[in-house]
DSSP file (Angstrom, degrees, kcal/mol; ACC not computed):
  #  RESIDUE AA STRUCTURE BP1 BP2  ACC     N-H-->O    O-->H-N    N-H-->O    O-->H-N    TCO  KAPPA ALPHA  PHI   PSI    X-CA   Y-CA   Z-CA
    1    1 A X              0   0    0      0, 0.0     3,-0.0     0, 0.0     0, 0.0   0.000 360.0 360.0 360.0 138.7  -15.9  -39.0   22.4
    2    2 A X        -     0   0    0      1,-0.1     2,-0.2     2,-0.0     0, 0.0  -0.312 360.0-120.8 -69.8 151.1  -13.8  -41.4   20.4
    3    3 A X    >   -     0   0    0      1,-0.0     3,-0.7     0, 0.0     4,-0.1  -0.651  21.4-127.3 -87.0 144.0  -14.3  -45.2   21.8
    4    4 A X  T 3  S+     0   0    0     -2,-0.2     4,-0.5     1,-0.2     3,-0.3   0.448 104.4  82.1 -43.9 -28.2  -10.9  -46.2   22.8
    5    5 A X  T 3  S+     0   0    0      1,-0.2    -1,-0.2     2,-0.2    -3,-0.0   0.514  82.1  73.6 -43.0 -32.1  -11.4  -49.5   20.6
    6    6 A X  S X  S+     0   0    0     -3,-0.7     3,-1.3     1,-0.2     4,-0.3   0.654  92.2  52.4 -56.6 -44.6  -10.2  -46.8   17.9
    7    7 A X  T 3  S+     0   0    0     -3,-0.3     3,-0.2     1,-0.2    -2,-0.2   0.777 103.8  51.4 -81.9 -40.8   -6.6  -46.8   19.1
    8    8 A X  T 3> S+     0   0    0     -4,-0.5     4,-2.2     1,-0.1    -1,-0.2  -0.048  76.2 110.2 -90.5  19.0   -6.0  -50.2   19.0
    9    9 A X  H <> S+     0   0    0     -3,-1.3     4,-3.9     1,-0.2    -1,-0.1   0.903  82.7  49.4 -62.9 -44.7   -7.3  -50.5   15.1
   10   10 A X  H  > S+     0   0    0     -4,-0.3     4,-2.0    -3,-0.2    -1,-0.2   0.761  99.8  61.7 -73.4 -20.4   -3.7  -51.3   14.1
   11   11 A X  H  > S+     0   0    0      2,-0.2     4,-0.6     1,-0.1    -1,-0.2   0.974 112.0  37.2 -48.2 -71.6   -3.1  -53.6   16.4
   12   12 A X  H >< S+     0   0    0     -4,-2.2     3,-2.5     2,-0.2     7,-0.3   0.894 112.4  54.1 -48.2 -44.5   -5.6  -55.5   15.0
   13   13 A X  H 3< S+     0   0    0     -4,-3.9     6,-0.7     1,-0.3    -1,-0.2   0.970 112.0  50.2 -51.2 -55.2   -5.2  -54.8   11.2
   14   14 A X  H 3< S+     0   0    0     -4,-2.0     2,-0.5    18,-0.3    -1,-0.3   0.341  83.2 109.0 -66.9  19.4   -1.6  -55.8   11.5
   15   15 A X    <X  -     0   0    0     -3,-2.5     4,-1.1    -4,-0.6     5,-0.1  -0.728  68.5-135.9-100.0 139.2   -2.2  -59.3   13.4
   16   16 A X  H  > S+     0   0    0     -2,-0.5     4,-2.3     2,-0.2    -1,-0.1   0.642 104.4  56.8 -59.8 -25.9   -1.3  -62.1   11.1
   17   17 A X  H  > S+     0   0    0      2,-0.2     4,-1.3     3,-0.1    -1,-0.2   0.912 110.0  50.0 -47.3 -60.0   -4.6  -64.2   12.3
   18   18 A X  H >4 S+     0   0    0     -6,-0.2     3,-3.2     2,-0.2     4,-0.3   0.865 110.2  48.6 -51.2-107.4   -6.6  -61.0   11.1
   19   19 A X  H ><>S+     0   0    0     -4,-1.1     5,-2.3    -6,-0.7     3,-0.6   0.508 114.1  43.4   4.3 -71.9   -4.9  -60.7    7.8
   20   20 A X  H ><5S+     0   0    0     -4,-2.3     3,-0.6     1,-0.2    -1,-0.3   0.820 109.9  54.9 -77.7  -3.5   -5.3  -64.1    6.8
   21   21 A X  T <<5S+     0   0    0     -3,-3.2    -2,-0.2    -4,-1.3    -1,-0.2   0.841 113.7  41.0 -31.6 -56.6   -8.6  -64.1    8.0
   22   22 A X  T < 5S-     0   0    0     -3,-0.6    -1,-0.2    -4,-0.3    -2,-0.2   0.213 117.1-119.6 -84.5  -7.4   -9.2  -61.1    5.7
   23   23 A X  T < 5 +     0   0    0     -3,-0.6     2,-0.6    -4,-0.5    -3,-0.2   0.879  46.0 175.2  25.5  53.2   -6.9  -63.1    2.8
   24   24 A X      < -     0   0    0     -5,-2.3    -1,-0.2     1,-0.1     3,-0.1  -0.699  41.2 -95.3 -65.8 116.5   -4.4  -60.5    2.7
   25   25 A X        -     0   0    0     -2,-0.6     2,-0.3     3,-0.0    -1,-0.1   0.262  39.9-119.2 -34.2 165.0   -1.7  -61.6    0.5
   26   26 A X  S    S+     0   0    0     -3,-0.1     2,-0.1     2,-0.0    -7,-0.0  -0.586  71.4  50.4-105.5 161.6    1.1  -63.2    2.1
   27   27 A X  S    S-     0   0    0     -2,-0.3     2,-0.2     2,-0.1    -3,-0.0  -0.356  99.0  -5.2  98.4-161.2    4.4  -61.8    1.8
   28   28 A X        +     0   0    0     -2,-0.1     2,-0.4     1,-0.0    -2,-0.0  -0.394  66.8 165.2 -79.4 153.5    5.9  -58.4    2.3
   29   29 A X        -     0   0    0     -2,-0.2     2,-0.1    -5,-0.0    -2,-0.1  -0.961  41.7-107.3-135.1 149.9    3.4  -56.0    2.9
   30   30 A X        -     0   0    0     -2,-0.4     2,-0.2     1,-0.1     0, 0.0  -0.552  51.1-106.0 -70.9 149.6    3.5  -52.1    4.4
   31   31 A X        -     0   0    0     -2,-0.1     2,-0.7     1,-0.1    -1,-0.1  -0.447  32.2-112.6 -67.9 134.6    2.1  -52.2    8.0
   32   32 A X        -     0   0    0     -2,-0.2   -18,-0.3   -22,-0.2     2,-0.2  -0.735  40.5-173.1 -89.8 126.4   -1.1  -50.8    8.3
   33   33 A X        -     0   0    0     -2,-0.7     3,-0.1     1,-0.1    -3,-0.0  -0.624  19.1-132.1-115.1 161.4   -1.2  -47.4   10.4
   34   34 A X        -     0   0    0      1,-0.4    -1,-0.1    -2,-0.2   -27,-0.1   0.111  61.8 -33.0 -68.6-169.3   -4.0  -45.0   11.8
   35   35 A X        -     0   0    0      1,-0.1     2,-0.6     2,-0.0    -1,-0.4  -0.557  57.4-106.9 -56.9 149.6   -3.8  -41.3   11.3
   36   36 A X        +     0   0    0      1,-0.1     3,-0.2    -3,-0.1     4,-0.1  -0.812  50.4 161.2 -73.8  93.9   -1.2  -39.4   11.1
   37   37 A X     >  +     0   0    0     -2,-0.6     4,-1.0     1,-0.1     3,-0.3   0.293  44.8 106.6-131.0  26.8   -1.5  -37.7   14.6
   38   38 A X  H  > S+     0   0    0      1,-0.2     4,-1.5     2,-0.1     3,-0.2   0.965  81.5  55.7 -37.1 -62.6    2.1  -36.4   14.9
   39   39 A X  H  4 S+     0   0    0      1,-0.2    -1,-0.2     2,-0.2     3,-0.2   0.678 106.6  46.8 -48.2 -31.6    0.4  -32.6   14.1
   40   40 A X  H  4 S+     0   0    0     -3,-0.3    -1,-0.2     1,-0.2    -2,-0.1   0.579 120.4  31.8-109.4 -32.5   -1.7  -32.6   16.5
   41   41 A X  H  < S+     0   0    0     -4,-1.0    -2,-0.2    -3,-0.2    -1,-0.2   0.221  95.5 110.1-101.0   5.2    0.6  -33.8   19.5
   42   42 A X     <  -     0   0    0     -4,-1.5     2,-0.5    -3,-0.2     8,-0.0  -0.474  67.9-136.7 -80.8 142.4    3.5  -31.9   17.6
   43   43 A X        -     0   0    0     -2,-0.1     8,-0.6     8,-0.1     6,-0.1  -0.861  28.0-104.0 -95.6 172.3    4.6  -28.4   19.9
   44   44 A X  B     -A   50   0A   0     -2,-0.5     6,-0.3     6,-0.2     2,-0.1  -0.385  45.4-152.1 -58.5 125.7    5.2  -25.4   17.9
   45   45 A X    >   -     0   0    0      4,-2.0     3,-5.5     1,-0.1     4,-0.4  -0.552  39.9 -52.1-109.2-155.7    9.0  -24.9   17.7
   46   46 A X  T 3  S+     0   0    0      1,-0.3    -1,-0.1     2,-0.2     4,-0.1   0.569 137.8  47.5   8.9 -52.3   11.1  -21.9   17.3
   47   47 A X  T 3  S-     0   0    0      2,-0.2    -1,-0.3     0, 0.0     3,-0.1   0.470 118.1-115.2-107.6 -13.1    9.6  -20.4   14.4
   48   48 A X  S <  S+     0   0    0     -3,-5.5    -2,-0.2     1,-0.5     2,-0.1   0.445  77.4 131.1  79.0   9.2    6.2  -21.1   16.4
   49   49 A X        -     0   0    0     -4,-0.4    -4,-2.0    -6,-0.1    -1,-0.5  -0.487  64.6-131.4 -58.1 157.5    5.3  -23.5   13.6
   50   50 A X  B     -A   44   0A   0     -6,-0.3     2,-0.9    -2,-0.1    -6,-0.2  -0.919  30.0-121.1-112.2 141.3    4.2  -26.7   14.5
   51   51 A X        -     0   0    0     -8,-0.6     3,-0.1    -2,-0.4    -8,-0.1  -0.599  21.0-168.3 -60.6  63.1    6.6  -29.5   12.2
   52   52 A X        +     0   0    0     -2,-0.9     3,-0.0     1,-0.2    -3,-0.0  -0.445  20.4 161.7 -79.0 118.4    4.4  -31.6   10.2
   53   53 A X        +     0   0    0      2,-0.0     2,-0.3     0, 0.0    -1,-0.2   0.354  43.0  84.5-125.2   4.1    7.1  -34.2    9.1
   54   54 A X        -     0   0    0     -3,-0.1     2,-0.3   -18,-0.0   -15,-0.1  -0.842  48.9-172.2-108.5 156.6    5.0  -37.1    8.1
   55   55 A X        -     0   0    0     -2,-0.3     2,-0.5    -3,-0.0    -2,-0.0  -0.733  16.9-145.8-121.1 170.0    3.5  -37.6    5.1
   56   56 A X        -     0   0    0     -2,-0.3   -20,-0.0   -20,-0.1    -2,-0.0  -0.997  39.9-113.9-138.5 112.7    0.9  -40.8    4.7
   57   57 A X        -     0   0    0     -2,-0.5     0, 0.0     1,-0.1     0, 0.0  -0.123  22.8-102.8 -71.0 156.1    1.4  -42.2    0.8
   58   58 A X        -     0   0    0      1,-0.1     4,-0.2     2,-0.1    -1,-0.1  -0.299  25.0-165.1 -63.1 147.1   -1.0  -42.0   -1.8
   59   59 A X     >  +     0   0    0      1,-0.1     4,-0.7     2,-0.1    -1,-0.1  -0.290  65.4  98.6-118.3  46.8   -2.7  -45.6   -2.4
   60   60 A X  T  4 S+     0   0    0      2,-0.2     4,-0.2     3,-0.1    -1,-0.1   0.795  81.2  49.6 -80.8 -35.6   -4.2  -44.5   -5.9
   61   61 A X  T  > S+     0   0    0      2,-0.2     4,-1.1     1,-0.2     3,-0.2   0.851 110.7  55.6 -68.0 -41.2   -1.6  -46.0   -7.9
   62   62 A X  T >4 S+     0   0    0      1,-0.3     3,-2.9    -4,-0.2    -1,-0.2   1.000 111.4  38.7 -64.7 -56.6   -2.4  -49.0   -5.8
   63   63 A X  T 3< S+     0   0    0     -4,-0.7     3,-0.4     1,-0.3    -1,-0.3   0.351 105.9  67.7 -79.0  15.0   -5.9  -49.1   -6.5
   64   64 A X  T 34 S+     0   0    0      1,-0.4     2,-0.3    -3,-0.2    -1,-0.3   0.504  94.4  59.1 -85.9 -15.4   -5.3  -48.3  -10.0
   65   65 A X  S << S+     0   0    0     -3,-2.9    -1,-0.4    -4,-1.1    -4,-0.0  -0.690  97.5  56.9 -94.1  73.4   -3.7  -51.5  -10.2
   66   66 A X  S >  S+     0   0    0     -3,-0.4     3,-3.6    -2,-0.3     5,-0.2  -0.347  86.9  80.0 -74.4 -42.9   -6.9  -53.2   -9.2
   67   67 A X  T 3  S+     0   0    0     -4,-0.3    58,-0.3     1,-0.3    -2,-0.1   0.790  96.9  50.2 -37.2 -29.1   -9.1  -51.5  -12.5
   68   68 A X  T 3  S+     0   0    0     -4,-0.2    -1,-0.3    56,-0.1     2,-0.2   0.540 114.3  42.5-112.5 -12.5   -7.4  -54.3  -14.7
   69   69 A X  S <  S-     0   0    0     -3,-3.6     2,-1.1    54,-0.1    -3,-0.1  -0.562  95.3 -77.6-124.2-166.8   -8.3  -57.3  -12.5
   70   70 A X        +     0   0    0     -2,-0.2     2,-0.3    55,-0.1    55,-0.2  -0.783  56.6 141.4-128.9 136.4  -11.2  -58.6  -10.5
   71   71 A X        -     0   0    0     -2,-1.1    55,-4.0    -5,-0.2     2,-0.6  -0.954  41.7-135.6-149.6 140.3  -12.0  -57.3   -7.5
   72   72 A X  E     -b  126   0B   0     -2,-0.3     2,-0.4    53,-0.2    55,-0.3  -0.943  37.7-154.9 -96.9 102.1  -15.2  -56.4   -5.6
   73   73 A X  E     -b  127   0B   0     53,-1.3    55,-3.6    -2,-0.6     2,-0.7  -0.939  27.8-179.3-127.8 143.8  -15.1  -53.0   -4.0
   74   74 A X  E     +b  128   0B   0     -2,-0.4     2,-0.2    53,-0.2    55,-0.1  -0.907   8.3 164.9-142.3 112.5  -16.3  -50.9   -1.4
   75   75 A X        +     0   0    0     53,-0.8     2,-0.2    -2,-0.7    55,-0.2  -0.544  13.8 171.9 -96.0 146.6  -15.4  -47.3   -0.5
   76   76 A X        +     0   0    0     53,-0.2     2,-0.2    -2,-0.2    55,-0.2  -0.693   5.9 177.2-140.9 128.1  -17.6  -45.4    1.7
   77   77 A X        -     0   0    0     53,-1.3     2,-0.8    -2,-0.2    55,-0.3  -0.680  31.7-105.6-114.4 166.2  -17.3  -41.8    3.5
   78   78 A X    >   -     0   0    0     58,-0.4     3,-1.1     6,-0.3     8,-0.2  -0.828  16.0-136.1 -69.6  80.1  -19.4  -39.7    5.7
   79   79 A X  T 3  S+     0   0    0     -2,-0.8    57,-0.1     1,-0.3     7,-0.1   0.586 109.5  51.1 -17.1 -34.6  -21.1  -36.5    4.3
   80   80 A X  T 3  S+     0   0    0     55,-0.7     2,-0.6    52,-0.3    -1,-0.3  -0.103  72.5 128.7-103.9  27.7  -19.8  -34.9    7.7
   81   81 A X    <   +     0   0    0     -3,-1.1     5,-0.2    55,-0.3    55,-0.1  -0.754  26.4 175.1 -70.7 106.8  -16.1  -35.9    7.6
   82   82 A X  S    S+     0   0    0     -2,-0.6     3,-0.3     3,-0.1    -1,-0.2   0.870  78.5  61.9 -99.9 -32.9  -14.3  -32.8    8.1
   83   83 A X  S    S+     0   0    0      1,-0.2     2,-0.4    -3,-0.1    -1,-0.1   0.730 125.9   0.4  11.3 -79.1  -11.1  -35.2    8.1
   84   84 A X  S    S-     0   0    0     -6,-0.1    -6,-0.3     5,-0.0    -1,-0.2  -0.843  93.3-134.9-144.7 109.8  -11.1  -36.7    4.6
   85   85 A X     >  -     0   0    0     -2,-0.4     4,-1.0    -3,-0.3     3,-0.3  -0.407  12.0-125.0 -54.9 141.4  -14.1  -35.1    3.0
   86   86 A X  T  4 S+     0   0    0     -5,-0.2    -1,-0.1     1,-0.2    -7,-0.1   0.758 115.0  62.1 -50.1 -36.1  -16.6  -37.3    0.9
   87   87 A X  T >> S+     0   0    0      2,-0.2     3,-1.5     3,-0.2     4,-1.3   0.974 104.9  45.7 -65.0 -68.3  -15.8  -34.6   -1.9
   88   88 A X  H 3> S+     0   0    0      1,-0.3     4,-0.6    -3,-0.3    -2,-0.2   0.706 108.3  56.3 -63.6 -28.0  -11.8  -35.7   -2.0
   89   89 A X  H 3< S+     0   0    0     -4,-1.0    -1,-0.3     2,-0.2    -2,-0.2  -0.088 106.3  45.2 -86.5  42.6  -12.5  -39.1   -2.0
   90   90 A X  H <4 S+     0   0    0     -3,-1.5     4,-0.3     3,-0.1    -2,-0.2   0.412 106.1  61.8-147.6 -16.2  -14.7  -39.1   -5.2
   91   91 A X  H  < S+     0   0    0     -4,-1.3    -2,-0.2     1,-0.1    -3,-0.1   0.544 109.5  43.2 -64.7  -0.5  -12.1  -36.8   -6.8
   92   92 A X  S  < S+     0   0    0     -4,-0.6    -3,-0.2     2,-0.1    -1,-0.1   0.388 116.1  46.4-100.5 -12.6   -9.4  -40.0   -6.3
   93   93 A X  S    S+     0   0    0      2,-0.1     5,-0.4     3,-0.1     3,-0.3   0.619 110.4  47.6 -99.5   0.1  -11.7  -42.3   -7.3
   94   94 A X  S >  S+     0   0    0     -4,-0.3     3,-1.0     1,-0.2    -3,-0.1   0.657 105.8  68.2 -75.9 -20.5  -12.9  -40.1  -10.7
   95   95 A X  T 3  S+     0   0    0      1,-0.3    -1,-0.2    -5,-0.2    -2,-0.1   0.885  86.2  66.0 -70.6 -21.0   -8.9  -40.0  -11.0
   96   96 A X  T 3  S-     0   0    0     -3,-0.3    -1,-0.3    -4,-0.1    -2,-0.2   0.749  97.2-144.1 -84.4  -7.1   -9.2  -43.9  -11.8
   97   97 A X    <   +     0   0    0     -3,-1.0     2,-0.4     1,-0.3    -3,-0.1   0.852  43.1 154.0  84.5  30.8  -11.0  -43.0  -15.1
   98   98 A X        -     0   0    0     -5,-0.4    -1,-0.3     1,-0.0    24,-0.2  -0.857  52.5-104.8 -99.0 145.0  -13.4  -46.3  -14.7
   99   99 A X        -     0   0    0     22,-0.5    22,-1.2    -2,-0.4     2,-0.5  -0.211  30.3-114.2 -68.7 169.2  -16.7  -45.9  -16.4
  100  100 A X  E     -C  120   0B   0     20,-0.2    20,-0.3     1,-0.2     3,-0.2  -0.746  26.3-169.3-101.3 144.2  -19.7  -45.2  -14.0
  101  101 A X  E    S+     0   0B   0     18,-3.6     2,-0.5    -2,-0.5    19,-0.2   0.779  77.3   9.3-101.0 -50.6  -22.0  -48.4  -14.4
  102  102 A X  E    S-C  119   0B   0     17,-1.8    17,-3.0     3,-0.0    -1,-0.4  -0.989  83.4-130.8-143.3 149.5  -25.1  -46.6  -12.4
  103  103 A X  E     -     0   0B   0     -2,-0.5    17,-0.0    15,-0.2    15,-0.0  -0.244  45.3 -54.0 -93.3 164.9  -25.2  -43.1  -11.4
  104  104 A X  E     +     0   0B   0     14,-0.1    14,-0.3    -2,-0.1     2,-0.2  -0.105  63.1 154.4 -46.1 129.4  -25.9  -41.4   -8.2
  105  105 A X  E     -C  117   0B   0     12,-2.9    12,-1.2    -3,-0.1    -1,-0.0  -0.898  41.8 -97.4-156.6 158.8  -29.1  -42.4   -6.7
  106  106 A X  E     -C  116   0B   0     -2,-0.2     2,-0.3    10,-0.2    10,-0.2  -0.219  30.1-161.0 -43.6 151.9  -30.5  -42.5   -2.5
  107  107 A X  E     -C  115   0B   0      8,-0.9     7,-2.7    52,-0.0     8,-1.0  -0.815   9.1-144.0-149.2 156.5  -30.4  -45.4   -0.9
  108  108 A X  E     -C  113   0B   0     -2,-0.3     2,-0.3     5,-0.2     5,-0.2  -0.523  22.2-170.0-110.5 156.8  -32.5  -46.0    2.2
  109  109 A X  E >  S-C  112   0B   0      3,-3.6     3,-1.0    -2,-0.1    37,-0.1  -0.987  90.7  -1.9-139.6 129.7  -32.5  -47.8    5.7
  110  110 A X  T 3  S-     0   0    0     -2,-0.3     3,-0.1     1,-0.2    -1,-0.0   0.940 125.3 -58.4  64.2  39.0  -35.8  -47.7    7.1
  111  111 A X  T 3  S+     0   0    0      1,-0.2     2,-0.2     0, 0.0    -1,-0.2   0.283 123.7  94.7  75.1 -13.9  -38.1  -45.7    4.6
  112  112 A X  E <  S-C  109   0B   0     -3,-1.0    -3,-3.6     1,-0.1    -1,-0.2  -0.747  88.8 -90.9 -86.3 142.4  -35.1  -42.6    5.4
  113  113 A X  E     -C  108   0B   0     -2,-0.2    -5,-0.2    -5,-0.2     3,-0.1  -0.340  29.4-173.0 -63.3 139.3  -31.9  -41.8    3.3
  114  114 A X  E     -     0   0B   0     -7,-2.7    19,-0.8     1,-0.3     2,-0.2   0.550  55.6 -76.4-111.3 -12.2  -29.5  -43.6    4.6
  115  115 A X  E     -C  107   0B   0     -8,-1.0    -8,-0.9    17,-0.3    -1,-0.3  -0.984  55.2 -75.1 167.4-145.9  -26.7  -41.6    2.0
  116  116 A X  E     +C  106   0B   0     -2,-0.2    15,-2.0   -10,-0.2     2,-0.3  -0.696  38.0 177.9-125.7-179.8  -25.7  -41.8   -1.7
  117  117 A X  E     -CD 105 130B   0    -12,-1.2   -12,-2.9    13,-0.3     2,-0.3  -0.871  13.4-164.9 171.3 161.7  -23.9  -43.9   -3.9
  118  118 A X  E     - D   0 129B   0     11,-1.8    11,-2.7    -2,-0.3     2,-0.4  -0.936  22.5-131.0-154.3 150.4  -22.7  -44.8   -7.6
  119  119 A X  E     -CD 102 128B   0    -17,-3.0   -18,-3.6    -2,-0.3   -17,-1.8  -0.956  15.5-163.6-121.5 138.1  -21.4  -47.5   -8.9
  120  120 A X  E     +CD 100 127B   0      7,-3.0     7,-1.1    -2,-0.4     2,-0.3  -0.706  13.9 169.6 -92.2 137.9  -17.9  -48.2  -11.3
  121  121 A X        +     0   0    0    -22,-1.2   -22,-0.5    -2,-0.3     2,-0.4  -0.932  18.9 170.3-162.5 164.1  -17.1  -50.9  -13.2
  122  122 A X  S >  S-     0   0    0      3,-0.5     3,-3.3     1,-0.4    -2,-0.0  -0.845  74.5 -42.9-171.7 109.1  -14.4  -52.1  -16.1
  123  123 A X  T 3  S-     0   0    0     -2,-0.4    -1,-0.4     1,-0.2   -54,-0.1  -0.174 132.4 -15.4  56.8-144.1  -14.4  -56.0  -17.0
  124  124 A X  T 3  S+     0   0    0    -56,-0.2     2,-0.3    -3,-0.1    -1,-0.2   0.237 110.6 116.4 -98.7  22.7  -14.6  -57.5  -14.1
  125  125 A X    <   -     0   0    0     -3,-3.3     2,-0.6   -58,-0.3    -3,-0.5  -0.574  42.6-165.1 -79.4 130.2  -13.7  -54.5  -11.7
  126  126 A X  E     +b   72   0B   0    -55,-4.0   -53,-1.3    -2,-0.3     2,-0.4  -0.984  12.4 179.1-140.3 154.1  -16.2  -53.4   -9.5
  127  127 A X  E     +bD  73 120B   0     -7,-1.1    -7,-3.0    -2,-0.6     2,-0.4  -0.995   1.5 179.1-174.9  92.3  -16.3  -50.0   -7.5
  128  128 A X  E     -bD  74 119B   0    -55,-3.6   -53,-0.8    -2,-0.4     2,-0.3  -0.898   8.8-175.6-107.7 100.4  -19.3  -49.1   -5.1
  129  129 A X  E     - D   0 118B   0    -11,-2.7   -11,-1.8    -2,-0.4     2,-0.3  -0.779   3.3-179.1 -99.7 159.1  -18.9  -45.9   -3.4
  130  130 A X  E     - D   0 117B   0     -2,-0.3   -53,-1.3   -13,-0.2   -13,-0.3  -0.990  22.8-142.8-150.0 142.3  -21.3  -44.6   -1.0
  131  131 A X        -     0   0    0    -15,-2.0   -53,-0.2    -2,-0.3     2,-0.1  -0.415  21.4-145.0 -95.5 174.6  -22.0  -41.3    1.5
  132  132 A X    >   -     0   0    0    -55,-0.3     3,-2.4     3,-0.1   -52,-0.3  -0.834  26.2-116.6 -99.2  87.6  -23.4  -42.1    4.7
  133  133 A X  T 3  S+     0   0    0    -19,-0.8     3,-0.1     1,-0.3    13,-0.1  -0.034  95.8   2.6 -44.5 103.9  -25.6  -39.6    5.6
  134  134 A X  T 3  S+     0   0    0      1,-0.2     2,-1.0    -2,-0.1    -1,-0.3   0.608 100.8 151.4  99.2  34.2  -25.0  -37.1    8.9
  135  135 A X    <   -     0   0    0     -3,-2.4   -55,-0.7   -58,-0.1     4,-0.2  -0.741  24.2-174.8 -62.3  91.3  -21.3  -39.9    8.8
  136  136 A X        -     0   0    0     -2,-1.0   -58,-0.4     2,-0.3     3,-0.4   0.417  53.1 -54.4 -67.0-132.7  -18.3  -38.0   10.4
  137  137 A X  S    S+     0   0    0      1,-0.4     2,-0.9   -57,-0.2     3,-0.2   0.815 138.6  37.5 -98.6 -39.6  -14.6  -39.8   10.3
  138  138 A X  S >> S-     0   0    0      1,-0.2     4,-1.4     2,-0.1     3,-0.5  -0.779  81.5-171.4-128.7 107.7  -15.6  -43.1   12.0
  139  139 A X  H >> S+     0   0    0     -2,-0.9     4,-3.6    -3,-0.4     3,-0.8   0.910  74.3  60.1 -66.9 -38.2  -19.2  -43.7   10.4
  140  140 A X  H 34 S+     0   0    0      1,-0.3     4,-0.3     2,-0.2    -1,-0.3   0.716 108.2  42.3 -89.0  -3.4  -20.3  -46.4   12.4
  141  141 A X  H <4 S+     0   0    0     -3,-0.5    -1,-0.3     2,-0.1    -2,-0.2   0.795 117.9  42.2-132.3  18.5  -20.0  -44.8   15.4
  142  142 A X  H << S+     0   0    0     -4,-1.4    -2,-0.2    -3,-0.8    -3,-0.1   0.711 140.8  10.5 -67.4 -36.4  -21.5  -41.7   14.4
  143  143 A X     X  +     0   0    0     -4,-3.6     4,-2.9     1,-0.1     5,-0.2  -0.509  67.8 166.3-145.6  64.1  -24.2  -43.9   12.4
  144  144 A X  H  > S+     0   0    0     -4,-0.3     4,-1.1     2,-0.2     5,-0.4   0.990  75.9  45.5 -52.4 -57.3  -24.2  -47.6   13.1
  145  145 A X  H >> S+     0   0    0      1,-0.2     3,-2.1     2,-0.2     4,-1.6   0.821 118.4  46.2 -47.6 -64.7  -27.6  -48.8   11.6
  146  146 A X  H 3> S+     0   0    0      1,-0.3     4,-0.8     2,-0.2     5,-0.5   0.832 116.7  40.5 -74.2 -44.2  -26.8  -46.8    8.5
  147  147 A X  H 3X S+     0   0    0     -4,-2.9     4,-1.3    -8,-0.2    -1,-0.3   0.756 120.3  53.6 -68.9 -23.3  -22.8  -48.2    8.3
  148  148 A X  H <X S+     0   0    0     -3,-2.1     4,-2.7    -4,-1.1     5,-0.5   0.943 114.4  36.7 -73.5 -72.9  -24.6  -52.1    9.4
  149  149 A X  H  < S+     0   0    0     -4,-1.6    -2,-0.2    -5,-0.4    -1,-0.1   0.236 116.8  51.1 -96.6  11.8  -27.0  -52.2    6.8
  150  150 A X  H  X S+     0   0    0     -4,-0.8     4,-2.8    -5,-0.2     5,-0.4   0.550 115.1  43.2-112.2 -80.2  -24.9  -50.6    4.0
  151  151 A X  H  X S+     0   0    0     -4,-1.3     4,-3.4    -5,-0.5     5,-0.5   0.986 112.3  59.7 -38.6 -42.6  -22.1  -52.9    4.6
  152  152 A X  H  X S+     0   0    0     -4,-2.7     4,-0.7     1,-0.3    -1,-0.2   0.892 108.6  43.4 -67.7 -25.5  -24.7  -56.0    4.9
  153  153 A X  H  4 S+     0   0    0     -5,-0.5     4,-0.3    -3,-0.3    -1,-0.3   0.819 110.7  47.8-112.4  -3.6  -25.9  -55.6    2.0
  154  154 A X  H  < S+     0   0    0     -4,-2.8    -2,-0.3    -3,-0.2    -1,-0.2   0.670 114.0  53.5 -91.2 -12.3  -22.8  -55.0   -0.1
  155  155 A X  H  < S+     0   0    0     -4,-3.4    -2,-0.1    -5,-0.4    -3,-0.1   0.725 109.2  46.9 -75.9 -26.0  -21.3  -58.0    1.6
  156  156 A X  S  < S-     0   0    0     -4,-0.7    -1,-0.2    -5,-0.5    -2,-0.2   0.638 115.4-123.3 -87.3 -29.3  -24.4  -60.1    0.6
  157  157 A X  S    S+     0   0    0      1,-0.4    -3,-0.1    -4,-0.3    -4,-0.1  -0.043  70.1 131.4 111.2 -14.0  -23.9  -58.7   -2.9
  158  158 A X        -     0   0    0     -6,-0.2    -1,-0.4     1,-0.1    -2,-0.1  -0.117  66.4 -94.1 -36.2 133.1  -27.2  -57.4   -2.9
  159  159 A X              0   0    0      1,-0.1    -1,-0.1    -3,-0.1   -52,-0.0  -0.394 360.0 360.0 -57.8 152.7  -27.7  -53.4   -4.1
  160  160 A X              0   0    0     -2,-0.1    -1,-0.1   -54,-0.0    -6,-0.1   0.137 360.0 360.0 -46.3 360.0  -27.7  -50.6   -1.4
């Protein structure tokens, strides 16, 4: 069962305290949304189709404009995301054509895999992506130690 805490993620992302907290540029910016969860609450109409009329836009172009400047980053998915698969997000970030700086290797929390991960880099772009092992759609509360100690230690700058 989903934590309710989930629901109110955009609240937060969009509060201007939060933001500059996070030193999100100032000025205009798109509003940060959840899921798309029109489909799912959508009924069927007429035609017994259900209407999927939103679309959610790509942000590769955006993070293709990061590859040229320097920036610190850190992607991570679930192995068990039946949502946005681990798979699709490592064909959008192969799409940014940055070279791999170290290839796919374990990394552990507590003597156990804790997922996978590779690292990107260009100049002074840097690109860590990472699995979280038995992760669904919101890893840390499928797998909090593992999502804890994977963030802590890319926040500390320290390897995985």
């Amino acid at each position: 069962m989903v934590s309710n805490n989930v629901w109110l993620a955009h609240t937060w992302a969009n509060d201007k305290s939060v933001q500059k907290a996070l030193n999100v540029r100032e000025g205009p910016i798109i509003p940060w949304t959840r899921c798309n969860m029109s489909l799912s609450r959508s009924k069927p109409g007429p035609s017994g189709i259900i209407p999927y009329i939103k679309n959610v836009a790509s942000t590769i172009g955006y993070h293709q404009k990061f590859t040229n400047r320097s920036a610190r980053i850190l992607i991570f998915s679930g192995d068990h995301d039946m949502m946005a698969p681990h798979t699709s997000t490592e064909k959008w970030i192969e799409s940014l054509n940055v070279p791999i700086k170290s290839d796919w290797r374990p990394w552990f929390v507590e003597g156990q895999i804790g997922g996978y991960t590779v690292q990107y880099a260009q100049g002074d772009y840097d690109l860590t992506y990472a699995t979280i092992k038995g992760g669904g759609h919101t890893n840390p509360e499928y797998r909090p130690k593992e999502s804890f100690v994977m963030f802590d230690r890319w926040i500390r700058g320290n390897t995985l």
